[in-house]
C-alpha positions in Angstrom: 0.0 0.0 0.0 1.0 3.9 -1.1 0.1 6.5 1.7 0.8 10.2 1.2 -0.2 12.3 4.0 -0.5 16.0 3.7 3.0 15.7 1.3 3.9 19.0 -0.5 6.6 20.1 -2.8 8.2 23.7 -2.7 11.1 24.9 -4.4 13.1 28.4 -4.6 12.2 30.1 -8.0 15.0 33.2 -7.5 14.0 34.2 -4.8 10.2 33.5 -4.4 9.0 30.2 -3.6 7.2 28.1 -5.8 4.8 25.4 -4.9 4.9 22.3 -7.3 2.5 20.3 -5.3 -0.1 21.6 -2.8 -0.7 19.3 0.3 -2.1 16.0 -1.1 -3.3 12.8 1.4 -3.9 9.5 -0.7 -4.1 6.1 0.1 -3.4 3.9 -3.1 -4.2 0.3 -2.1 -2.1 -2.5 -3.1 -2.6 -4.1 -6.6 -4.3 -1.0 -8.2 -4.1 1.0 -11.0 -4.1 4.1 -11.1 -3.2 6.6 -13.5 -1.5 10.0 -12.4 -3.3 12.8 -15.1 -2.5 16.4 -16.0 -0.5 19.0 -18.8 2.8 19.7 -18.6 3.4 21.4 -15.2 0.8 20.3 -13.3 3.0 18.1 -10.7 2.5 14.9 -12.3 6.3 13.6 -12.4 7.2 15.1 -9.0 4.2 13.3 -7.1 6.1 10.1 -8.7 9.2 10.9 -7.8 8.3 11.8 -4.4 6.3 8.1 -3.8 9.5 6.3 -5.2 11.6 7.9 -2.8 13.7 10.2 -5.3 13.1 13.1 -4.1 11.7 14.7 -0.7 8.5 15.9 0.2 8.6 19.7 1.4 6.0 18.8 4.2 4.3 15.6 4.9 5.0 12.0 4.6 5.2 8.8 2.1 4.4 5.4 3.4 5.4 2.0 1.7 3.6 -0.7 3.3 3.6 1.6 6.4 7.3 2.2 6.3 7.9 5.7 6.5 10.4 6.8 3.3 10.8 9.9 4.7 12.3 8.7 7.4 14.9 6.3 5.9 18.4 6.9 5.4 19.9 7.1 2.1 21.4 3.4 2.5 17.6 2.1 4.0 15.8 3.9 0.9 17.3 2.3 -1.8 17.0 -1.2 -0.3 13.9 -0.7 0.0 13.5 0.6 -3.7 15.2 -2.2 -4.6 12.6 -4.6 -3.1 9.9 -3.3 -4.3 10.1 -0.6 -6.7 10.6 -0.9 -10.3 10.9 1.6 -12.4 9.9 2.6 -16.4 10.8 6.1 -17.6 10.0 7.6 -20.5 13.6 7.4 -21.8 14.8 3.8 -21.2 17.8 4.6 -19.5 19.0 1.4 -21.2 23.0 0.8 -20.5 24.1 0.8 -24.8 27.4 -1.4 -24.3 25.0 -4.0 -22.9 22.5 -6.3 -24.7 18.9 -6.6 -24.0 19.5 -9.4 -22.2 22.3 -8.1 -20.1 20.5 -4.7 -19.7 17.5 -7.2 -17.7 20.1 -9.7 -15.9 22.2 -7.2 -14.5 20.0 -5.9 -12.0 19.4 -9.1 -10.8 23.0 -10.8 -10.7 24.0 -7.1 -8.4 21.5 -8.6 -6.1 22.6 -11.7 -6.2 20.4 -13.5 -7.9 21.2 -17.1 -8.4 19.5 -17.7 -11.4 19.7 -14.1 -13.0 20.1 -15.5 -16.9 17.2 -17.7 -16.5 14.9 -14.8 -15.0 15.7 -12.4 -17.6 15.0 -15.4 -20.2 11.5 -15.4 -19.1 11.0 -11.4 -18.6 12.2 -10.6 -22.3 9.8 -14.0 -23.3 6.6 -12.0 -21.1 7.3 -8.6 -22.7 7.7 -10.3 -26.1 11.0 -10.1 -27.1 12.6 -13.5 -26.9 14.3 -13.2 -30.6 15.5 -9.7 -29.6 17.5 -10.6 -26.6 21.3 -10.5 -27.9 20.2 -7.1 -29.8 21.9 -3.6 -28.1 19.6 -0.9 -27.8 20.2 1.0 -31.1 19.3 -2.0 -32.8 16.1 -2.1 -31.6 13.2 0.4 -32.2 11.9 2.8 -29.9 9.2 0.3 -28.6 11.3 -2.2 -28.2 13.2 -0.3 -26.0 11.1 0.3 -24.0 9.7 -3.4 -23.3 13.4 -4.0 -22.4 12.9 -1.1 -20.0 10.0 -2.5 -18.4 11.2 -6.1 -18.2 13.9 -4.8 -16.5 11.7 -2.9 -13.8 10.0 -6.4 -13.1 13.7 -7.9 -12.5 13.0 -8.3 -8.6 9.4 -8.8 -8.7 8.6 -5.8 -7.2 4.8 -5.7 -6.1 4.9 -1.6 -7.7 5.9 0.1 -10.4 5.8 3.3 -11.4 6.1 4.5 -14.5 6.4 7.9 -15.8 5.6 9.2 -19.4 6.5 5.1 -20.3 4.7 6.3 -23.6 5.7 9.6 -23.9 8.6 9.1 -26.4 6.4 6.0 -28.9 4.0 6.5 -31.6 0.3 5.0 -30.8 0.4 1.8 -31.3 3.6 1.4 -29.3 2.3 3.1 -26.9 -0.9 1.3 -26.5 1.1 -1.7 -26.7 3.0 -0.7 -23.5 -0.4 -0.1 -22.0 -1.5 -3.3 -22.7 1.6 -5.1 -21.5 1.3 -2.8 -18.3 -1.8 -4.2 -17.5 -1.3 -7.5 -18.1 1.6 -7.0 -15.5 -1.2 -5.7 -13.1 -3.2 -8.5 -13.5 -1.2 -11.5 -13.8 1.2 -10.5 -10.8 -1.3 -8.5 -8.9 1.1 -5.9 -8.7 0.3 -1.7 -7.6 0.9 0.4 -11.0 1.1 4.0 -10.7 1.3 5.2 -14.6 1.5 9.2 -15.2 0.8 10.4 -18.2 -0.9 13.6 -20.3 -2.6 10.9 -22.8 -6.5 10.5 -21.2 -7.5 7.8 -23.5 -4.8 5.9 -21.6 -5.5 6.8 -18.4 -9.0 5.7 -18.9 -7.4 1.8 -19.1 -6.3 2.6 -15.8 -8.6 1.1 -12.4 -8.8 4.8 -11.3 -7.3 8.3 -11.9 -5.7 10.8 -10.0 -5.7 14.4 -12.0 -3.8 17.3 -10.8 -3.7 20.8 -12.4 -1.4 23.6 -11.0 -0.2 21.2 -8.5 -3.7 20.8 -7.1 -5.8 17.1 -7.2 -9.0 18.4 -9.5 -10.3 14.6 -9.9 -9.9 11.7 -7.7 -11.0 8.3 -8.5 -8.8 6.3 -6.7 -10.8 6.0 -3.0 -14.1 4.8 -6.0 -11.9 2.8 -7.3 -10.8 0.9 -3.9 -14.7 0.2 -2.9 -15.6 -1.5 -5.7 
């Protein structure tokens, strides 16, 4: 489970502050989906970055499975992330001196995974791209990529991801395809997906929607979402 509770964002803008995100209190329960919505601006990628961890809060508090992030030391924060966070981006972040393959093991043989090459086998096989395994990044499309980015964010089984803008860089039908394999992900595992993204038709595949506008929440769907 997600808990945000009365969590804010300010920065400095020269010297005036600027408020990113307004106070925001959300339970997101596990094995949802919910979709993070709003233009350019509107807080969208900071709300993610503060659940995962990545940045601070300015006020308020993140809970993962009732462990306060906010709390945690640098050393405590990316264990945890690396338990149960995985992460998609909107620009891969792909290593290009390593192969699809490699770019999925790797994560898992740092761990110490026993049986790293056998896992990523079956990740690239569940995101499709079992003849494209050996293939660096700039041989592959943009798509493709990205399906190696997302295989990769499964590596530890993490029970969330979050993803942000994980269509933002595709055409539609790569982007839908994403979508698709994101929930399939959600379903099959059960795991908590928290998606932003500007693209409504795509947030409307999502269990419920969160959309924020000037770093206010102007619709909330998630708490709906939870009773059903």
């Amino acid at each position: 489970m997600i808990e945000l509770r009365g969590v804010s964002k300010t920065v400095m803008s020269g010297s005036e502050p600027l408020t990113i995100l307004h106070p925001l209190s959300i339970v997101i329960p596990h094995g949802q989906f919910v979709a993070i919505v709003g233009p350019s601006g509107s807080g969208k990628s900071t709300l993610l970055g503060l659940i995962a961890g990545l940045d601070a809060p300015s006020s308020g508090s993140v809970l993962i499975d009732e462990v306060d992030i906010t709390q945690l030391g640098e050393d405590a924060l990316a264990k945890l992330r690396g338990e149960k966070v995985g992460f998609v981006f909107q620009f891969f972040h792909l290593i290009p001196s390593l192969t699809a393959h490699e770019n999925v093991a790797v994560p898992m043989e740092i761990a110490g995974a026993p049986d790293a090459r056998v896992r990523a086998d079956r990740l690239l096989q569940e995101v499709g791209l079992t003849g494209r395994s050996h293939h660096y990044p700039s041989q592959l499309s943009g798509g493709e990529q990205q399906r190696v980015a997302l295989a990769r964010a499964l590596a530890n089984d993490p029970p969330i991801v979050l993803a942000d803008e994980p269509t933002g860089n595709l055409d539609s039908a790569n982007g839908r395809h994403i979508m698709d394999l994101l929930r399939t992900i959600h379903a099959r595992r059960g795991t908590t997906v928290v998606l932003v993204t500007h693209d409504r038709e795509l947030a409307n595949l999502a269990d419920a929607r969160l959309v924020l506008r000037d770093g206010r929440v102007v619709e909330n769907t998630v708490a709906e979402a939870a009773s059903r």
